[in-house]
GUNU-691314 format. One record per residue (C-alpha): residue number from 1; chain; z, x, y. Coordinates in Angstrom, 3 decimals, decimal comma. Each point is the difference from the previous one (the first is absolute). Layout:
N
NODE   num   cadena         pz         px         py
NODE   NUM        A          Z          X          Y
...
//
This chain:
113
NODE   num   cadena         pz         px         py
NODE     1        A      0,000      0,000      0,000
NODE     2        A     -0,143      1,330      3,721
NODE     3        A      1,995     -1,270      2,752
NODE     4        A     -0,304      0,980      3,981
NODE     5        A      3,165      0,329      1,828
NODE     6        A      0,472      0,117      3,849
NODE     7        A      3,142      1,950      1,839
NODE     8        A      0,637      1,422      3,120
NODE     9        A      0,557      3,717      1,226
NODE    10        A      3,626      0,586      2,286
NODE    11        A     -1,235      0,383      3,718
NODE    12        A     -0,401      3,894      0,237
NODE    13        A     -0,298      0,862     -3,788
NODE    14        A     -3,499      0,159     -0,917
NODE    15        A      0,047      3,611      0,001
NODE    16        A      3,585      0,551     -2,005
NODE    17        A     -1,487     -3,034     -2,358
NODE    18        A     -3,491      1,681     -0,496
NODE    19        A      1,539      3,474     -0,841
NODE    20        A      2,944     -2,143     -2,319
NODE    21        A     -2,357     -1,243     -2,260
NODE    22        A     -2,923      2,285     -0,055
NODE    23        A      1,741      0,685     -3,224
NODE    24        A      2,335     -2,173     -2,032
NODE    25        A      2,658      1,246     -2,365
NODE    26        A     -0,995      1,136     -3,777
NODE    27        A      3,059     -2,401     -0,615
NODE    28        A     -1,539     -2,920      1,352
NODE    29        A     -3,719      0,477     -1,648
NODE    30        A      1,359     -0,043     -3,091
NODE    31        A      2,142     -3,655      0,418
NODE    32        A     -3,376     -1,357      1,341
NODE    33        A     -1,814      1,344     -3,078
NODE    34        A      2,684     -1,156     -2,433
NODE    35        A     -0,011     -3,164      1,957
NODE    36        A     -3,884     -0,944      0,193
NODE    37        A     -0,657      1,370      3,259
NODE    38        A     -3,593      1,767     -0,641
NODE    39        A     -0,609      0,315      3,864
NODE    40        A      0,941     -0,459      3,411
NODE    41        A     -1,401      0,387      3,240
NODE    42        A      1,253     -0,247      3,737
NODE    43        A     -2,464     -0,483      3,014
NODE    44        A      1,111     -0,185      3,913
NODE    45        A     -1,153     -1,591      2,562
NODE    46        A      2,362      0,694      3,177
NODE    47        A      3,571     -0,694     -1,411
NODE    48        A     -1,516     -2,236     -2,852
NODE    49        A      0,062      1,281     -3,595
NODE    50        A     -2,034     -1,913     -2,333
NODE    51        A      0,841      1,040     -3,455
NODE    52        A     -2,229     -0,627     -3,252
NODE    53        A      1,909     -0,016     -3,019
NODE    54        A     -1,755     -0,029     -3,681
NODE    55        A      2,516     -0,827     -2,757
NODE    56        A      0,175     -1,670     -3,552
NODE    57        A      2,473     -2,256      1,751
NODE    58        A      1,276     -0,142      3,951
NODE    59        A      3,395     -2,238     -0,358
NODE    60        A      1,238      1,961     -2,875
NODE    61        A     -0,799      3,324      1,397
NODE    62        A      1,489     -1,001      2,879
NODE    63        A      3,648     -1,415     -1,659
NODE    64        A      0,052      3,007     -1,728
NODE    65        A     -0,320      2,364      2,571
NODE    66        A      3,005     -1,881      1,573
NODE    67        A      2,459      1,828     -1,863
NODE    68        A     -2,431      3,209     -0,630
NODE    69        A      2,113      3,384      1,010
NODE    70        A     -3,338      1,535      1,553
NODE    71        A     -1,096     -2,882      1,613
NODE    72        A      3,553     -0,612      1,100
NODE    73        A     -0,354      3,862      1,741
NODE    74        A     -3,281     -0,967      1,185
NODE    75        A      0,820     -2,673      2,137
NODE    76        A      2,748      1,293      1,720
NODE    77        A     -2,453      2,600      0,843
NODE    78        A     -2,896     -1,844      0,620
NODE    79        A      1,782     -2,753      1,673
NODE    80        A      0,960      2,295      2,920
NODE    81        A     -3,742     -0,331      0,853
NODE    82        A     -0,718     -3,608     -1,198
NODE    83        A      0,992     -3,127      2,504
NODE    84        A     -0,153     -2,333     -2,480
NODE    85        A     -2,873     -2,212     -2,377
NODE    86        A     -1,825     -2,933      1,122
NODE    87        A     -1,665     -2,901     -2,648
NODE    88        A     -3,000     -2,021      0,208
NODE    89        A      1,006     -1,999      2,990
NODE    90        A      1,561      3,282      2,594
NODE    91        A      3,697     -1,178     -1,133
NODE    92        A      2,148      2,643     -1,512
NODE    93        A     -0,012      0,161     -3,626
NODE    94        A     -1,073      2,412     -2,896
NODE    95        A     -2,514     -1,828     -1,656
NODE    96        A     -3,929      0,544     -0,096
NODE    97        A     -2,221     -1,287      2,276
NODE    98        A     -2,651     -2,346     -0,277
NODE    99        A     -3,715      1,150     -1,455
NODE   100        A     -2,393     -1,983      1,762
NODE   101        A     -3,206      1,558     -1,826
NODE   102        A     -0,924      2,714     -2,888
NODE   103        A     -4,093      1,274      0,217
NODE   104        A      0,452      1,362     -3,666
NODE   105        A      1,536     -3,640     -0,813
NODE   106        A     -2,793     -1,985      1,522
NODE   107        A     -2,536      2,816     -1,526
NODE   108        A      1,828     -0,552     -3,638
NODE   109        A     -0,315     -4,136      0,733
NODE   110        A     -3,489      0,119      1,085
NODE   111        A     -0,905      1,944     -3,380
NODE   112        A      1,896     -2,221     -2,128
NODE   113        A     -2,055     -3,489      1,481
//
């Protein structure tokens, strides 16, 4: 499955986030490859970070990671750069956002009819 995510970078910590996680923690690969997590990707766009996440399965990833020592490290790191999350609709909240269209989807539909 892949899900997009959408969170916000502190005022002033663009450069302290970019140089944070141009490299995550050998820790924290390995609970996202014993979780499902194949890949992950973060794009910005002024203080916007738009996140695309490719796992066997997001909300148990996710409840797992809760209580994960690395990921536990991680955020107290991370979150020193990171405002906070946003869902579908702008409110606050860790959850994916909406996919509104897929080219290889249609592509795959098209060849199917």
């Amino acid at each position: 499955m892949r899900v997009a995510l959408h969170s916000i970078i502190r005022p002033g910590a663009i450069d302290g986030y970019r140089t944070e996680h141009a490299k995550i923690p050998a820790d924290l690969e390995g609970s996202f490859a014993r979780l499902g997590i194949h890949d992950w990707t973060i794009w910005r766009s002024g203080d916007r970070l738009f996140h695309v996440v490719e796992c066997d399965d997001f909300d148990a990833a996710m409840l797992a990671l809760d209580s994960d020592p690395a990921n536990v490290a991680w955020q107290q790191r991370i979150g020193e750069f990171v405002e906070l999350f946003r869902d579908a609709d702008g409110d606050v909240g860790f959850s994916p956002i909406e996919e509104v269209w897929d080219l290889r989807r249609q592509r795959n539909d098209e060849h199917r009819a």
